[in-house]
N, C-alpha and C positions, 0 to 999 in steps of 0.2 A: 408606537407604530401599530397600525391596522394586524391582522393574521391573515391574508390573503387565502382563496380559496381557486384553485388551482379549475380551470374546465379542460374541455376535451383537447382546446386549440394544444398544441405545442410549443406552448410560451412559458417564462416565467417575469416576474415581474424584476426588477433591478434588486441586485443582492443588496446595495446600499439602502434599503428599505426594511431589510430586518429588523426583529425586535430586538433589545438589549441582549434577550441571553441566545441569541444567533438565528431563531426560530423566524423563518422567512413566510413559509407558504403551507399549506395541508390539502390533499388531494390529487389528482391526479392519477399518474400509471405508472409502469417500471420497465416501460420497452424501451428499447434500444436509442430510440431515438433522443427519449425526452431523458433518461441517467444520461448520456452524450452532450445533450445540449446543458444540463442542470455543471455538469462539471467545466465545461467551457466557461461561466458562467460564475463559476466559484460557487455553488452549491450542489451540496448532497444530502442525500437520501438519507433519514437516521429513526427510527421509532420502533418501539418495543411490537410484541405479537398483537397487544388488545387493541392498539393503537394505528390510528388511519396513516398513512402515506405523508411524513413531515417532512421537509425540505430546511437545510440549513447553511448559515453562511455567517460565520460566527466571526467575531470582531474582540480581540483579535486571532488573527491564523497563527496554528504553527507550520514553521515551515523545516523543513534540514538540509541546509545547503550538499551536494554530495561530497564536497570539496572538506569541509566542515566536520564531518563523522567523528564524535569521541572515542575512540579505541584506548582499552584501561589496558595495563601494562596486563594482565591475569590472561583477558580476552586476545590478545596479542597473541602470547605464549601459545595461547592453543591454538591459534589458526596458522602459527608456524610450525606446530607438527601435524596437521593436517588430521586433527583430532576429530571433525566432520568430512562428510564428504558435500557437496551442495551442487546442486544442478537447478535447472528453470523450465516452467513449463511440463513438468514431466509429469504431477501426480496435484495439477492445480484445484479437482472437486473436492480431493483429500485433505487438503490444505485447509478448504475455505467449511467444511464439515468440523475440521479440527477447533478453527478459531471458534462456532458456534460451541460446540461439545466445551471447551478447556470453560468458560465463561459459566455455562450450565453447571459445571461441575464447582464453581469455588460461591455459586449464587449468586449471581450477576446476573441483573438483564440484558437479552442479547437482542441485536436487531436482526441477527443473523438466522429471521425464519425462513419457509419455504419457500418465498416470493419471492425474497432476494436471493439467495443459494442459486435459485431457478434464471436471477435476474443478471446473477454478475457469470454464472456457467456458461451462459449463451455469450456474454459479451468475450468473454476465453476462446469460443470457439470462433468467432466473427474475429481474432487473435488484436483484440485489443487490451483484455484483461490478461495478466502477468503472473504469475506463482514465483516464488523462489523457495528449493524446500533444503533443507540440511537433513543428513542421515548420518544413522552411527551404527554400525554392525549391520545392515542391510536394513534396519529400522528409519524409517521417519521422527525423527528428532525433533525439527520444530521445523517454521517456516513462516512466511507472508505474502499474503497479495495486494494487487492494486490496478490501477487502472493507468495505458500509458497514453498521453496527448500531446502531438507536437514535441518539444521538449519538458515536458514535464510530468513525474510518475505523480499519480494519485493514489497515495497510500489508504488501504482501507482496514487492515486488522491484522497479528498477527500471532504465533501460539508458540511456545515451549513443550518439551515433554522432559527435557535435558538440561542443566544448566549451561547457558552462553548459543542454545543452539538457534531462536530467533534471532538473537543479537550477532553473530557469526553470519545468518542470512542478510542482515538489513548492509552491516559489512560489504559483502559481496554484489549487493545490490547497490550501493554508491558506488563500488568500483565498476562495473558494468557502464551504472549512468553515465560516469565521470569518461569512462572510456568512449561512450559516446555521443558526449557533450551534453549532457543534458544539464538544466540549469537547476532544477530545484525537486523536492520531495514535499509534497503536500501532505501535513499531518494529521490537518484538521482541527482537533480539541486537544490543548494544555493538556501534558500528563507528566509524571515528575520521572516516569524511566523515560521517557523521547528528549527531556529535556538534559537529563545526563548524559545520553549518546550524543549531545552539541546540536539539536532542534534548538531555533529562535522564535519567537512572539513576533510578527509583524503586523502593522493595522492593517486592516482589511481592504483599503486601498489602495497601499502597496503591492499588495497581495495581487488585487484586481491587476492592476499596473502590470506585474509582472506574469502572470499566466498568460494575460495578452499579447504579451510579445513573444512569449515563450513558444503556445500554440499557432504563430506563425511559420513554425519549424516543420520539417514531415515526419508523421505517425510512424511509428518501427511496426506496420502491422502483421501479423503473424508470429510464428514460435520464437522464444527466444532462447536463446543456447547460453550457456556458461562460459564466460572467459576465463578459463582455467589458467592460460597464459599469464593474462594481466592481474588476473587475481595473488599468480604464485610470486609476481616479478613486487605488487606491490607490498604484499607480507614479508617476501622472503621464506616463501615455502621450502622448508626442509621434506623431497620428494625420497618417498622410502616406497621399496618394493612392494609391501600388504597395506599399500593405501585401501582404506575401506571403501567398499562402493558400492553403488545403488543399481536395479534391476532398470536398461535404458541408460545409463549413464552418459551424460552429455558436457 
């Protein structure tokens, strides 16, 4: 398949037009409108700092049902003694600073430059883009973001400082979804830790298939708060007096 070369209009061309290894389109901008349309759409944004403006829609997606969620007997244990504390929304620049920073630091290229930082902050504040952060002693432990549409979260990265403490948020984050109804978690690209927390491979036309319908639902737009309720009722949180807590706690 061709490499498409993206102009001013606000279009992209059909995801099922991508190349083999998901590469759609190159070019383009990172406003509001055209990341909004590119994910309706099943494609996103993905290229390194020296690299122009890629568009992708890979074949196949993973996806993670909320329903779905692997929780290991370890991970478990610690989210019923309330070994994090996890809130939403509350510290989302820090988050998406972190995921770039954790990546910089093990040498990894990140796509997480000033463009996008700049591209997905704004869409947080237009309260489309989402954070979920875990803390431990007043600290930020780990966390991730994403983007929400219709019924369906678009996961974009997410970072550790802690053992289990991403994995404790994405937890909380299917229980949130789940509580209200959302149909799926968009992963993007095969990785072998999403695929152990119970993410599946689907072709990319199911894929399509299913945002479609899903994005018929209505946007949760603006802040979103922690169901500390649902969260403790589906763990079975063991609730003790010096639960640790974050500065805002929600």
């Amino acid at each position: 398949m061709p490499l498409f070369h993206l102009s001013r209009r606000n279009e992209f061309p059909p995801a099922r037009l991508a190349r083999i290894d998901g590469l759609l389109c190159m070019g383009g901008d990172l406003s509001e409108d055209r990341i909004l349309l590119a994910y309706k759409n099943g494609i996103f944004p993905w290229f390194s700092r020296d690299e122009p403006i890629l568009w992708w829609s890979p074949d196949p997606r993973l996806v993670l049902y909320p329903e779905k969620i692997r929780i290991s007997r370890s991970l478990k244990k610690k989210i019923r003694k309330n070994y994090f504390t996890v809130t939403m929304d509350l510290a989302f620049e820090t988050v998406i600073h972190e995921c770039a920073r954790s990546r910089t630091e093990n040498n990894e290229d990140t796509w997480l430059g000033r463009e996008m930082i700049q591209a997905y902050s704004h869409l947080h504040k237009k309260g489309v883009a989402h954070s979920v952060e875990t803390w431990r002693n007043g600290k930020l432990a780990g966390g991730l973001y994403g983007l929400s549409l219709g019924k369906c979260f678009f996961g974009e990265s997410m970072f550790t400082r802690q053992s289990d403490a991403s994995k404790t948020a994405l937890a909380a984050l299917c229980v949130h979804l789940r509580y209200f109804n959302f149909d799926l978690i968009d992963c993007q690209v095969t990785t072998r830790h999403m695929l152990s927390m119970g993410a599946e491979e689907i072709p990319r036309n199911a894929f399509l298939d299913q945002i479609n319908q899903s994005l018929a639902g209505k946007t949760q737009k603006g802040p979103w708060f922690f169901q500390k309720q649902a969260f403790a009722e589906h763990f079975q949180i063991i609730q003790t007096a010096d639960t640790d807590s974050a500065e805002g706690y929600n």
